[in-house]
N, C-alpha and C positions, 0 to 999 in steps of 0.2 A: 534478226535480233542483234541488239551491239553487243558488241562480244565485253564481258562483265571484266576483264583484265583493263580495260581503259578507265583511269580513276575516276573523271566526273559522273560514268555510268556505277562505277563501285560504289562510291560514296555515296550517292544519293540512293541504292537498293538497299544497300547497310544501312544505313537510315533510319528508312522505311521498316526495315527487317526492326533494329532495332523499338521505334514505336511501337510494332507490333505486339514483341516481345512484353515490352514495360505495360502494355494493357493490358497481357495476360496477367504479370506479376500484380496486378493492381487487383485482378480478379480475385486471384485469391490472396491476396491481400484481407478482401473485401470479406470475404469467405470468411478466412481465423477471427473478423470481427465478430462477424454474426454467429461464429459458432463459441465464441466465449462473454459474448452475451444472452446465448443458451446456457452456459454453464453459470454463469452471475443468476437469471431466472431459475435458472433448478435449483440453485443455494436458498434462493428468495422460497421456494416451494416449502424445500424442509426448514428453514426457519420458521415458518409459518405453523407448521406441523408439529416442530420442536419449540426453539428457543433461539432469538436473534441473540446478536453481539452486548453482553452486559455490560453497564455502567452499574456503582455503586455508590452512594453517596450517605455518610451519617456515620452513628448517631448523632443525631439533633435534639436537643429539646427542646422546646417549645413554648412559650407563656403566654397564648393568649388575654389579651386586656382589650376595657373598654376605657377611653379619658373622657369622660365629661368634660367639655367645653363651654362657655361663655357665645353663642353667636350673637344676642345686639342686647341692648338693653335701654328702657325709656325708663324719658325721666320727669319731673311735674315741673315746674315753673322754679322750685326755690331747689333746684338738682337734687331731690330724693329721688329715688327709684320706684316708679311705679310695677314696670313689668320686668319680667327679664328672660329669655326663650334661650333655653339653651341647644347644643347637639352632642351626639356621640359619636366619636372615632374608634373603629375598630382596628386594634392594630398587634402584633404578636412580637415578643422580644425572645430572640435566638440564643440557646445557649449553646456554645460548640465545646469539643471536648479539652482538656487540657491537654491529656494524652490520649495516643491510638495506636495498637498494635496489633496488628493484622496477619496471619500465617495461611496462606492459602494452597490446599494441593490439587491438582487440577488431572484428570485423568480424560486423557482425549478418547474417541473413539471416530468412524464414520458411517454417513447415512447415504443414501445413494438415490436417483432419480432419471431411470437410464442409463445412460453409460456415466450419468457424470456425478458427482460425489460433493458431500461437504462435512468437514471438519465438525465435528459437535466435540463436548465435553461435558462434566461433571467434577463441579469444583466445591471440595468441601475448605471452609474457614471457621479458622478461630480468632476472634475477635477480642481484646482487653483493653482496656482504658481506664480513664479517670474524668468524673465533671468538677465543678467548682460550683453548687448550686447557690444562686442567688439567694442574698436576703431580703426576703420581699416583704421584710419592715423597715430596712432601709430608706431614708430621701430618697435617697441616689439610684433605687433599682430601677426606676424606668425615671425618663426623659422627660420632663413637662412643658408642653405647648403654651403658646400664647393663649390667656384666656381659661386657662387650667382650672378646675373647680374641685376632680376627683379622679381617681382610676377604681375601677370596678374588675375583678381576677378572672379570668372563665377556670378550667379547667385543662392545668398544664399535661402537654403526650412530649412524650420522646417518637422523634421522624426517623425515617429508613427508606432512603431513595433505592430503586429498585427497577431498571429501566425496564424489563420483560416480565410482568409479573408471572407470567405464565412458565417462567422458569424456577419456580419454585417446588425445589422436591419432597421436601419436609416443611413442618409448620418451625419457625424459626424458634431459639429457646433464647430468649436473654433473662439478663439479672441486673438488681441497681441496686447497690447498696443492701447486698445481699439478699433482695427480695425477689421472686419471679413475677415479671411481666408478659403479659398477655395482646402476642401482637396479633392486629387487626387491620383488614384491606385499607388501604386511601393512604399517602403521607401526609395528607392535610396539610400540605405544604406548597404552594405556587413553584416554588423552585424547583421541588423536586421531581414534580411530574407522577408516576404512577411509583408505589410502596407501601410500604407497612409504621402502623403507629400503634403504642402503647400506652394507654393511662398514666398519669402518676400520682404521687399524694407527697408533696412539698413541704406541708406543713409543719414537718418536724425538723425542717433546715431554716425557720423564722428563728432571728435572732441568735443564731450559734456563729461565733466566729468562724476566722477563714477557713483554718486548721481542720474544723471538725465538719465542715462543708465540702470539704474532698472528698467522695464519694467512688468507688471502684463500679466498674460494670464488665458484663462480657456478655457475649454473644455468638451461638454456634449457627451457621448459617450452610446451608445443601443448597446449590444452585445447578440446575442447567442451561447451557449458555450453546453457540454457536460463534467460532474463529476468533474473538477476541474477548479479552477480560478486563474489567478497568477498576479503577478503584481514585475517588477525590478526598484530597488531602484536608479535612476538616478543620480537626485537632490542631492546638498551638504546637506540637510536635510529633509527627505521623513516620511510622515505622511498618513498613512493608517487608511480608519475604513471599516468593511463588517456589514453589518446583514440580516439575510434570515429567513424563518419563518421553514428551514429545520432544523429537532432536532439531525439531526446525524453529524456534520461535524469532517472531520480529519485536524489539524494544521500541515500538511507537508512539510512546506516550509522552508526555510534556517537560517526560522528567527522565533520566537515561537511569538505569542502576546504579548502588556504589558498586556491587559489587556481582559477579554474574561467573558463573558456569557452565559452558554448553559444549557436550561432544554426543558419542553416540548413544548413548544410555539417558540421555533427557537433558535438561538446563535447571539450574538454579539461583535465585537472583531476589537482590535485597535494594529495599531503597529506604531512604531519610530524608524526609521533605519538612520544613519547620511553616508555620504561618507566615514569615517573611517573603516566603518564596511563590506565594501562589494567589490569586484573587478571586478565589473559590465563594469564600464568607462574601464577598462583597456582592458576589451571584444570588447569591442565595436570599441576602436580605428580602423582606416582603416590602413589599411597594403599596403606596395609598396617591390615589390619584394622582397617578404618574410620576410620586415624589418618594423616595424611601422611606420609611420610617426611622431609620437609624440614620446617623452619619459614615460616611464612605468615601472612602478612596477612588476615585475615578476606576473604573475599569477598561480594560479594554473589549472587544466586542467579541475575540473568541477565551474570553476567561474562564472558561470551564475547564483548567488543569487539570489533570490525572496523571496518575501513571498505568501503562496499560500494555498488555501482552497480548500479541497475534497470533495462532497457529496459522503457519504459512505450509502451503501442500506444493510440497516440491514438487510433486508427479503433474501438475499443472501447466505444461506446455507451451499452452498461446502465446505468452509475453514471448518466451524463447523463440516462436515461427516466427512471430511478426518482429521479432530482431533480426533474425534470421533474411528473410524477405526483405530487407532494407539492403541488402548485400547481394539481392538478385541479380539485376543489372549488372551490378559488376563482376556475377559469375557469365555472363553473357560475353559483356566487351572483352574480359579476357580472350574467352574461350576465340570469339570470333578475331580478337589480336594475334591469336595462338595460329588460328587457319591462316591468316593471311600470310604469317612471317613463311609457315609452309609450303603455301605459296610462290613465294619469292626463292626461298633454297633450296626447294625440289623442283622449282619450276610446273606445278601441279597447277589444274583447273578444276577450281570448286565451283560447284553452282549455287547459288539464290538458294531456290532450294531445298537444298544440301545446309547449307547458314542455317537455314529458316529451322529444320526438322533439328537439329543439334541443340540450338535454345528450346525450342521447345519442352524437350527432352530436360534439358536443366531448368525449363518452369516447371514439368512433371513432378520434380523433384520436390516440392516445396508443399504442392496439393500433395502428394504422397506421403510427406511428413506432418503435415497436420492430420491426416486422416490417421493414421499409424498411432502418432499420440496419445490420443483417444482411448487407446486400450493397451498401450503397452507403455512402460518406460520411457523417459526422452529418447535414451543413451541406445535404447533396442530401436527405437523408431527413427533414430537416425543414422544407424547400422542398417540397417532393410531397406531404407529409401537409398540412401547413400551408395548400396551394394549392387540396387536394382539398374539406376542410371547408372553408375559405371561399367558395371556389367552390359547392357544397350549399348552404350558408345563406344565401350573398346568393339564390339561386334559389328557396327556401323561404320566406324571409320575404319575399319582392315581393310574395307571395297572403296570407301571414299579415297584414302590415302594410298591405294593401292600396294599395300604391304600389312602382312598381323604385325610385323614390327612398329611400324610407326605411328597402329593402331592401339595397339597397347602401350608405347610410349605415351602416347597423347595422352589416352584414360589412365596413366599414371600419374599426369600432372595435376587433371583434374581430381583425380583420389587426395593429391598433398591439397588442392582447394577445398578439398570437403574437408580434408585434416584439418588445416588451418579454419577454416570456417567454425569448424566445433571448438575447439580452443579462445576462439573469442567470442564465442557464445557462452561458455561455462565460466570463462572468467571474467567476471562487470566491472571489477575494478579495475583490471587491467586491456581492457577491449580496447581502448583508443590506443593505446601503446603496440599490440599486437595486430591491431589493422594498419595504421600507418606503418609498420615494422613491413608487414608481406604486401604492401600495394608498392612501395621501395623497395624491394626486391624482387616484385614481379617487374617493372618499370625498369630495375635494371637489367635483368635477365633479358630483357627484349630490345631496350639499347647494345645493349652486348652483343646477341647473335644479329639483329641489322646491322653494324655497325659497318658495312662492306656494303649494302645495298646503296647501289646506283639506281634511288627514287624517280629520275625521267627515262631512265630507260626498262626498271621493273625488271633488271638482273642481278648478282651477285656479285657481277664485276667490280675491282676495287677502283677507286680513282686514279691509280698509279696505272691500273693494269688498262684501263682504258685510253690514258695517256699515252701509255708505251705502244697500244696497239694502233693509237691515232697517230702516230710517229713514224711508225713502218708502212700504213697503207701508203699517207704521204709522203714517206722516201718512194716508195714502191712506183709513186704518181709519177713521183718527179722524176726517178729511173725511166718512167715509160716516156 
């Protein structure tokens, strides 16, 4: 067998060793996928059981109309009109709110399926506002088409978009104009998808100026929901606040807060969104053969603004392994950097292997940590994997290195790698900074103690000192 000290046989088993390596870490790579896309399908379980992720959208009101149109019309020889065939457009004119103020408090809890868990809540609100209701003796309350003859009223509802209806824990209680209405399943509304609507009776806002057409309403509303809460800004000026006693929330929605408080006792957080700022309304409008019914501003295609709060589950692991595992390999090349410099300044023979069984041992490490996760804390679960492999290799390298000294030396360096490894794990804002920071100081650390290695001869010999000694054989020569 070639003796593994000659570098084209090194290099090429290291290699080797290395691929090996990098297809295990792939393995379980593979692994943290599939096991947190068990845990994405267990959420999808009790969602299913519970209540998915809410959206909320309204109030709306609603006016459904009929306009009588003109479609042709004939005529006799001297242009009187003999026939004349008309049709009907169905089409509904939106009233959105003036104002909207919304106080929501949100009480998380969790539900569980196996080992793996999801976030639920129960979020009670209080809702106030204000409409401006239409004069529907007005020219001007609705639009008139080409060909116009009349509009015909149906029967106006106030809408309440309601993405999970099934997360309804109470029957909702609103009021208009200090009256109670009586909400009812369907939003009846294309935009809004699944919700609740309420009759009304308008007719006492025909003909009253602006003034006395401002109208108050509220709305007490119990939901249960699943990881996130949303809320669309309707109203010409929309007034949000949340607070929950959850310490982990994510601001993901279209609009950040003005103003937010979060430590360990919960978060609190307020937003102020004006009609200027969102193209919500222009979402909503209803459509008649492919064309709106109103005039609109272009929108864009994800214009369904909100503001909206995530219950994030820190105990949730996977993203952190499979961060983690992106750094495998490089706990490898180190470690195998680390043998060979050993190598060279003890003059020691490591086997193949010897290499082989050492990574492994730190790919163990990483199945071990996602397993651990699972049931306990990151910070415990990477304490017990972290304790287990170093624990192995300072025990293994005593025999390999031939001394507990420079076996527990070794597994001490690797202890500062798992240091350092957690530390750029725990902090995301500053992980590029803290990993380029220790691969430049690992890089130095090992320029540093080579820095003497005579690379064609695989000694410690300086180049002075090998000079000085090529200097005296040949005096020595030339003596003889």
């Amino acid at each position: 067998m070639k003796n593994f000290r000659s570098y084209p046989y090194k290099i090429l088993v290291a290699a080797g060793l290395i691929l090996v390596l990098w297809a295990a870490l792939q393995m379980v790579f593979n692994l943290v996928e599939e096991r947190s896309q068990l845990q994405e399908s267990a959420e999808q379980s009790i969602w299913r059981s519970y209540a998915g992720p809410q959206t909320l959208t309204g109030p709306i009101i609603v006016l459904p109309y009929k306009e009588v149109l003109v479609e042709s019309e004939a005529k006799d020889a001297k242009g009187r009109k003999t026939q004349t065939q008309y049709r009907e457009a169905t089409r509904q004119l939106l009233v959105f709110p003036k104002s909207l103020q919304v106080q929501t408090e949100i009480k998380p809890s969790e539900r569980y399926r196996g080992i793996h868990k999801a976030i639920v809540y129960e979020a009670a609100s209080q809702w106030t506002g204000t409409f401006v209701l239409p004069d529907l003796k007005a020219a001007t309350a609705f639009e008139k088409s080409a060909g116009h003859v009349r509009f015909e009223l149906g029967e106006p509802f106030v809408a309440l978009g309601v993405s999970d209806m099934r997360g309804l824990a109470a029957a909702p209680v609103m009021q208009l104009a200090g009256k109670s209405l009586e909400m009812e399943q369907g939003a009846q509304l294309n935009g809004l998808g699944q919700g609740l609507h309420a009759e009304l009776d308008l007719r006492g806002a025909a003909g009253k100026p602006a003034d006395a057409r401002v109208v108050p309403f509220s709305l007490t509303l119990s939901l249960l929901g699943s990881r996130s809460i949303a809320f669309a800004p309707v109203a010409d000026m929309n007034t949000f606040s949340m607070r929950s006693a959850w310490p982990h929330p994510s601001f993901d929605g279209d609009f950040l807060p003005r103003q937010r408080t979060v430590d360990a006792s919960g978060f609190r957080a307020e937003w102020s969104v004006n009609a200027l700022n969102t193209h919500v309304r222009e979402r909503l409008l209803p459509m008649e053969n492919g064309e709106r019914t109103q005039p609109a501003v272009t929108a864009p295609a994800n214009a369904a603004e909100s503001i909206s709060v995530t219950l994030i589950d820190p105990v949730n692991g996977y993203v952190r392994v499979e961060r983690a595992i992106k750094y495998g390999l490089l706990f490898v090349l180190l470690t195998f950097a680390g043998f060979y410099v050993f190598e060279q300044i003890k003059g020691l023979r490591i086997h193949p292997i010897q290499y082989l069984l050492v990574g492994l041992a730190l790919t163990l490490f990483f199945l071990m940590l996602v397993s651990l996760s699972e049931h306990v804390t990151f910070l415990l679960a990477y304490l017990a994997a972290s304790a287990a492999c170093i624990g192995l290799l300072a025990f293994y390298l005593t025999f390999v290195l031939h001394s507990w000294r420079r076996g527990a030396s070794f597994a001490a360096l690797i202890a500062a790698l798992y240091g350092a490894l957690y530390g750029i794990l725990v902090s995301e804002d500053n992980a590029l900074l803290l990993g380029s920071t220790l691969l430049f100081l690992v890089l130095a650390s090992i320029m540093t103690v080579t820095r003497r290695v005579d690379w064609y001869n695989g000694d410690m010999q300086s180049r002075s000192e090998e000079e000085g000694g090529e200097g005296k054989s040949n005096n020595g020569r030339v003596a003889q």
